[in-house]
N, C-alpha and C positions, 0 to 999 in steps of 0.2 A: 406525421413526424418529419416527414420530407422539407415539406413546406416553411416550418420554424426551423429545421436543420441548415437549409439553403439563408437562412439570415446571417447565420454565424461566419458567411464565408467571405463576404464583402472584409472582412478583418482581417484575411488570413496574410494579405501582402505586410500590414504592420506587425503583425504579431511576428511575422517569420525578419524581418528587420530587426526590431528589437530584442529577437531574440540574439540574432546575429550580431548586432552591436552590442547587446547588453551583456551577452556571456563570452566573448572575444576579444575584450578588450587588449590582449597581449597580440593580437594577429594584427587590430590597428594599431598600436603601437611598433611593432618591430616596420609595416609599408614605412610608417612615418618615417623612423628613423634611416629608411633605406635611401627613400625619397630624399632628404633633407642632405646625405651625405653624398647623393650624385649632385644636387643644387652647388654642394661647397667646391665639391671636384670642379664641376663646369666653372664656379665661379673665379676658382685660381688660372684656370689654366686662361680665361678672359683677360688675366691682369700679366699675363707672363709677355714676353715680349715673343719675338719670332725663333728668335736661336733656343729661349727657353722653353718653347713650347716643345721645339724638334728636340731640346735636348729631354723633356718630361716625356713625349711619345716614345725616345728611344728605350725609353725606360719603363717603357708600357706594362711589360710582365711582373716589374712591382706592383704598379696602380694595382694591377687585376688579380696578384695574389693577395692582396689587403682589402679589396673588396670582395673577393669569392672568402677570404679567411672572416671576413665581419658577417655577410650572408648567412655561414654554416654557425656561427654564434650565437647568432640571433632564432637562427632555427631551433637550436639545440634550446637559448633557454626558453624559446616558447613551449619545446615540445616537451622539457621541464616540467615547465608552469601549469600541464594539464596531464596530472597522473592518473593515471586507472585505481579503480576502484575493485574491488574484488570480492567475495560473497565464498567466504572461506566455507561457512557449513552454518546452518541451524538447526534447532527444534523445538518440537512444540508441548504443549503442555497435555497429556493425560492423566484427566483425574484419577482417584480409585474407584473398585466395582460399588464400592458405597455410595457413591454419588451420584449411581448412575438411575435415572429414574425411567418407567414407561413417561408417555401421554397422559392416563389415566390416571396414576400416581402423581403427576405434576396438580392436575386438577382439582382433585382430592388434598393434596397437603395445603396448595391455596383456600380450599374450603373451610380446612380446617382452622382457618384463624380466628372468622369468625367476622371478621369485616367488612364482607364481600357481600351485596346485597343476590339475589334468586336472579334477578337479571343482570346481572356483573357476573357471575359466572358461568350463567350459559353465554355470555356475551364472549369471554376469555375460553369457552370450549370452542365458538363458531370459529372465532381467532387460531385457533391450536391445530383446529381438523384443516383447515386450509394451507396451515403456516409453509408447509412442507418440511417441517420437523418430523422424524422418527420417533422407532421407543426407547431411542438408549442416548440420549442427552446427559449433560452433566449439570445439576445446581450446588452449590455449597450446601455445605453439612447446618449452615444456620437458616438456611430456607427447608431442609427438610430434616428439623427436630420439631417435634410438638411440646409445647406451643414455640411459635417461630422467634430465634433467639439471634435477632437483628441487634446491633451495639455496636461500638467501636471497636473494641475486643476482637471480636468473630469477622468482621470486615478487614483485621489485618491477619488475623488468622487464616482467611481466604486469601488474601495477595501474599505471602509470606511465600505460601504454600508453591503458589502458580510459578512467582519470581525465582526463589529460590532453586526451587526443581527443574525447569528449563534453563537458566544459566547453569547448573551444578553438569547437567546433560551435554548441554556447550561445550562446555569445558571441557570434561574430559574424552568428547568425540575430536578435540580440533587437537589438545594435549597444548594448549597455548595456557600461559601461569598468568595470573592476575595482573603480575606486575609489568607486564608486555603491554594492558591494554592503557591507550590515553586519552580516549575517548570514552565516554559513558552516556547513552540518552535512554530516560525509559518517556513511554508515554501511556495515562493512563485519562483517560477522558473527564470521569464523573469520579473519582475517589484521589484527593489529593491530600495526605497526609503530612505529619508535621513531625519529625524533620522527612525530608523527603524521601521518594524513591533512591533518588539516588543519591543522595545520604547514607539510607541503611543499607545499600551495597558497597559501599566506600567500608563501612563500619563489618558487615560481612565477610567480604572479600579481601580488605588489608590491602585496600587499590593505594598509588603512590599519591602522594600528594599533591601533586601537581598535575594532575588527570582533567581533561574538559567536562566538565558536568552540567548536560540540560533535562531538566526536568519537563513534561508536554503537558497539559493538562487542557481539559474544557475542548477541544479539538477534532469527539464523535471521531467517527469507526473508518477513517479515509486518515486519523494522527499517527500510524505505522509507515507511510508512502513519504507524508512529513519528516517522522525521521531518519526515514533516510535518504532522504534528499537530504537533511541538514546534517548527517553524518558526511554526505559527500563532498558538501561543500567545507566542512571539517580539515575534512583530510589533504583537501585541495592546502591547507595550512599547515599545518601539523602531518610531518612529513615520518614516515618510517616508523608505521605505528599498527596500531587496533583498533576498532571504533565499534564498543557492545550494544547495541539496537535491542532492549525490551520493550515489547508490545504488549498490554492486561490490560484489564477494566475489573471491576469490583462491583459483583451483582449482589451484596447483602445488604449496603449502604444501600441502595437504588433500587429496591424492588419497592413498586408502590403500593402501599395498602388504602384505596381509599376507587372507587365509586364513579371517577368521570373518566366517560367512554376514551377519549385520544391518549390516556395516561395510560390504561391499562392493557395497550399492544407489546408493551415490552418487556412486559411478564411474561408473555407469553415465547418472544421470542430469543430473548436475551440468555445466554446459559455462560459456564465456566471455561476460560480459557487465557490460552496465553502462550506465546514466542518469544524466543531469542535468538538473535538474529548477530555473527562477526563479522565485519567487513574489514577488511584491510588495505596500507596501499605500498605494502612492501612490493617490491618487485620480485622478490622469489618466492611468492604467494601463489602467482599465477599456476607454477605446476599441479600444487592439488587442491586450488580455489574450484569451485563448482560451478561459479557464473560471475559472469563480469558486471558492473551496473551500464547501461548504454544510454539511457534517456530517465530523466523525471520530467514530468509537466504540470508545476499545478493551477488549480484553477481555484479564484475563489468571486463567489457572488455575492458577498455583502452589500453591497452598496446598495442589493435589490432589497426592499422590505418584506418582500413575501419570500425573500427566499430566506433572508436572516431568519424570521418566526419560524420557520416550519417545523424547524427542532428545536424543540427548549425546553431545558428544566426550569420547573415551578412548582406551585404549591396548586392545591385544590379549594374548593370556596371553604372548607375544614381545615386546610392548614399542612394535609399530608404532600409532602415532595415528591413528585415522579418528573418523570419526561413527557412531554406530551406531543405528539405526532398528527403536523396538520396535514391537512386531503390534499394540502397543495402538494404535497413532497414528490409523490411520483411527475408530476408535471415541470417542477423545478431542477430533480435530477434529470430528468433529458434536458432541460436548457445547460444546465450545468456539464451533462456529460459531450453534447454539442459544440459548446466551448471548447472542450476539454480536448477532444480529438481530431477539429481543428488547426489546434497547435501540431499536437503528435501527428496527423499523417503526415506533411511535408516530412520531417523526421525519418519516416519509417518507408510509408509504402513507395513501393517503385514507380519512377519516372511515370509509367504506361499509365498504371491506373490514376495518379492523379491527374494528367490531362484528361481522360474520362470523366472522372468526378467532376473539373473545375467546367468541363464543354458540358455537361449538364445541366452543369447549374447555370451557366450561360444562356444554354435554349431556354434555360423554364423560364429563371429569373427577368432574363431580357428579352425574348421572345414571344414569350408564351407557349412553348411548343409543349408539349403532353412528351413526357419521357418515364421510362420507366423505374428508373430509381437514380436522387444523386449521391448516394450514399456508398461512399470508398468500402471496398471489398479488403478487409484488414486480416484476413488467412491469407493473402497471397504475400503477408511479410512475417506474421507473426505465427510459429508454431500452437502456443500455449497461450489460454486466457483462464485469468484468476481474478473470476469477478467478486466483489464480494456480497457474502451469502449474508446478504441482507432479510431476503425472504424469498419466498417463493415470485409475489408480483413485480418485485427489482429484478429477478435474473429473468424472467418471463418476457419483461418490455426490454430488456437490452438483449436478449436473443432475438430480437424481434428488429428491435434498431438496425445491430450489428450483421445478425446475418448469416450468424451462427446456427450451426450444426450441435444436435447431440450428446457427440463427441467432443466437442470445446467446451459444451455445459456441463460436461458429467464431470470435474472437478470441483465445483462449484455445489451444483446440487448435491451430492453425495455428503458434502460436507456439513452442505444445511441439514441433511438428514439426519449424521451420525452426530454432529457437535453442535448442532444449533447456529446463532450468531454468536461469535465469540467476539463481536465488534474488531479493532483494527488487527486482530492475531486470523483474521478466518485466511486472509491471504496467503496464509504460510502453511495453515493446514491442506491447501486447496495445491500450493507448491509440491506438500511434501505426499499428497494422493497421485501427484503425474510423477511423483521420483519414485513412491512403491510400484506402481503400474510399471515403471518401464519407460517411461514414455520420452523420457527426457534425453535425446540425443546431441550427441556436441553437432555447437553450432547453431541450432535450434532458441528460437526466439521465443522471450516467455513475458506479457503483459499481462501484468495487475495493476487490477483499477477498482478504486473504492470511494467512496462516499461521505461526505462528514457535518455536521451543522455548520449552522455557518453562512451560505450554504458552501461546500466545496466537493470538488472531485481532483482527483489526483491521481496520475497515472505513474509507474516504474518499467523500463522495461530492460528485461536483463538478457543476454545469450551464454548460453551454456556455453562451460570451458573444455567439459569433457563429457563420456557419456554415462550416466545414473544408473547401476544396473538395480533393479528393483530387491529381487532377491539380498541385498546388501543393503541396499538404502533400508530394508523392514530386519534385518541385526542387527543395524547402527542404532535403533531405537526408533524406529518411528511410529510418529501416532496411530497411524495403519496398520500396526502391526497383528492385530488379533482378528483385522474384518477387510484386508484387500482381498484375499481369495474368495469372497460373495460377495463383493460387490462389481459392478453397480448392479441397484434393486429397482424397479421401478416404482416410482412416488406419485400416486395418484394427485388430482386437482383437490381432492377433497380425501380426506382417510379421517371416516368414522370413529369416535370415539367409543368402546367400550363402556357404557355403564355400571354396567355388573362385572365387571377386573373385580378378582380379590387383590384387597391391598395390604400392602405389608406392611406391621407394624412397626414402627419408627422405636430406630434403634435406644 
């Protein structure tokens, strides 16, 4: 991983350029204008004659208060032109105890369709016992009736549910009215309905009319990081406001019934879920916002062809829809996460270690010298990492890459245990496991980083405004609220599937 990592770094002088020019355009703009008006100063005083020069210098403490008065102008409207971002409060979506299935019970109610041939379902147990899922996952209530009661009905029955109950949650933990916010983005990958998400919160909520409304779609489990980058860049506009960030996917529509092995990983993995997320960019926010936003980075790899395939819904050589997951993918998300944090270190980590990093890469790349790792040590900047709980062999190789401890996994793992992939909402669940723990001290730096077809990765990274005390963060509602006190549990490489579970009869 070294070896393909050290490729990505030849780029890093243009990326940090372009970033620099491409998101500062107000910082050249005001040199320019500073520049241009010493050019006119110099140029007058050239054309003045000698008494009128002596008579302009006596006069020196005008010139200088009109140019020290333009200086502080231009400051002020640059430092205008780039407001903070704020991260007032979320939460996340818990199902009810009805939803909640073992392992055994997942395997079982897929059987039960009827579909699924003798080697597709042990194929989807070998899948389950690895996944690093638990027994207390969430699926919709139309994957576990018998027989399975898949429609469009019970698909918005399912997002109804998720959307509704986490904004309703929102709400009235932040005590902010509908009509405050002006911003609205939901994103929801694989179920795009008509009129849209955010239509029927417009229509719900009694939002003003004149509210910004983007809807995300087709975008995989890294379109939560998307928006809100595009929330921030929102607010960069649209000044003295609210900007509501919902995150869901829709597993009724998308579970696939049919037969070919790469479709059928994400029955296994995929469960119920769902965030919302208020940002704001008031300035008397800041007092009891929870975290500021500091950085987005994203990265997208289309242009590769193997990295566009790797995720794609399609049909089967029968005609059933699923997703299908090519072998490339773990190979392409390290290219992609390579990229990715590339950009981000200069950003983040400190002076020291990236001279390390970049003299590494030096000796390998251009010397040849044998070293022992060029890979930036990202805990010496960053408190918290919320990777997302894609699966067990995603957070396996990026603990691996990164460098990571345990302790920076146990967000992340925990999550995939108790909620599965909830696609681009697992990042908030993984947030709001370090604010039940405790763990979130002001000041403290918190990166999520996720993954999406496409192919893309995208990183946020946000610093706490104040400190999380856990006890408080699990009464305010949080989804940890009935299983922080035992966890973390430890989650074998492999956990045995049960056989013989008695199974409960479907309600």
């Amino acid at each position: 991983m070294d070896n393909e990592f050290g490729k990505g770094v030849g780029n890093q002088a243009k990326l940090l350029y372009r970033r620099l020019v491409g998101q500062r355009p107000h910082l050249l703009a005001v040199t320019l204008l500073l520049v241009v008006s010493s050019l006119v100063v110099m140029t007058m005083l050239s054309l003045l004659s000698l008494d009128g020069v002596y008579a302009l210098l006596h006069g020196a403490h005008g010139i200088m208060a009109v140019s020290v008065a333009g200086a502080v102008a231009a400051a002020y409207v640059y430092a205008l032109s780039l407001r903070p971002v704020y991260l007032v409060d979320f939460a996340g979506y818990k199902p009810a105890p009805a939803q909640e299935l073992t392992r055994a019970r997942t395997i079982h109610r897929y059987g039960l369709s009827g579909v699924f041939t003798a080697e597709s379902m042990n194929f989807q147990k070998r899948i389950l016992e690895r996944s690093g899922l638990g027994d207390a996952t969430h699926l919709p209530a139309s994957i576990i009736r018998v027989p399975l009661d898949i429609c469009l009905r019970t698909a918005n029955e399912e997002s109804h549910a998720v959307v509704f109950s986490v904004i309703d949650d929102l709400l009235a933990k932040t005590r902010v009215r509908p009509d405050d916010i002006g911003v609205v983005i939901v994103n929801s990958s694989l179920y795009s309905p008509t009129p849209s998400f955010t239509s029927l919160l417009m229509n719900r909520y009694c939002l003003r009319d004149d509210v910004v409304t983007h809807n995300l779609s087709g975008m995989g489990c890294s379109a939560g990081v998307i928006a809100i980058d595009l929330a921030r860049q929102l607010l960069q506009v649209y000044h003295d406001t609210y900007a509501l960030v919902v995150s869901t996917e829709n597993i009724t529509l998308n579970a696939y019934l049919g037969n070919n092995r790469p479709m059928l990983v994400t029955n296994m993995l995929f469960r119920t879920g769902g965030a919302a997320v208020l940002l704001s960019n008031r300035c008397n926010e800041w007092r009891r916002a929870k975290y500021q936003l500091i950085h987005t980075v994203r990265t997208h790899h289309g242009p590769s062809d193997k990295s566009y395939a790797c995720v794609t819904q399609e049909e089967d050589e029968v005609g059933n829809l699923g997703v299908s997951l090519s072998k490339d993918l773990m190979s392409v998300a390290g290219d992609a996460l390579r990229s990715n944090i590339t950009t981000l270190g200069p950003l983040v980590l400190p002076l020291r270690e990236q001279l390390r990093f970049l003299g590494a890469v030096v000796l390998k790349r251009v010397f040849g010298t044998t070293v022992m790792s060029c890979l930036p040590d990202f805990t010496l900047a960053l408190e918290h990492f919320c990777i997302h709980a894609g699966g067990r062999g995603v957070l396996d190789e990026l603990q691996k890459s990164l460098k990571l401890g345990e302790w920076h996994m146990e967000p992340s793992r925990m999550t995939l245990c108790r909620f599965g992939n909830t696609s681009s909402s697992s990042l908030w669940y993984e947030l709001a496991y370090c604010e039940a723990k405790g763990r979130i001290k002001r000041g403290d730096r918190v990166w999520q980083i996720a993954f999406g077809s496409g192919f893309k990765c995208n990183s946020a990274v946000w610093k706490a405004l104040r400190t999380v005390e856990g006890a408080a963060a699990v009464e305010e509602g949080s989804p940890w609220a009935q299983d922080i006190d035992v966890l973390p549990v430890h989650v074998p490489k492999v956990m045995p599937i049960d056989e013989d579970a008695s199974y409960v009869p479907a309600a």
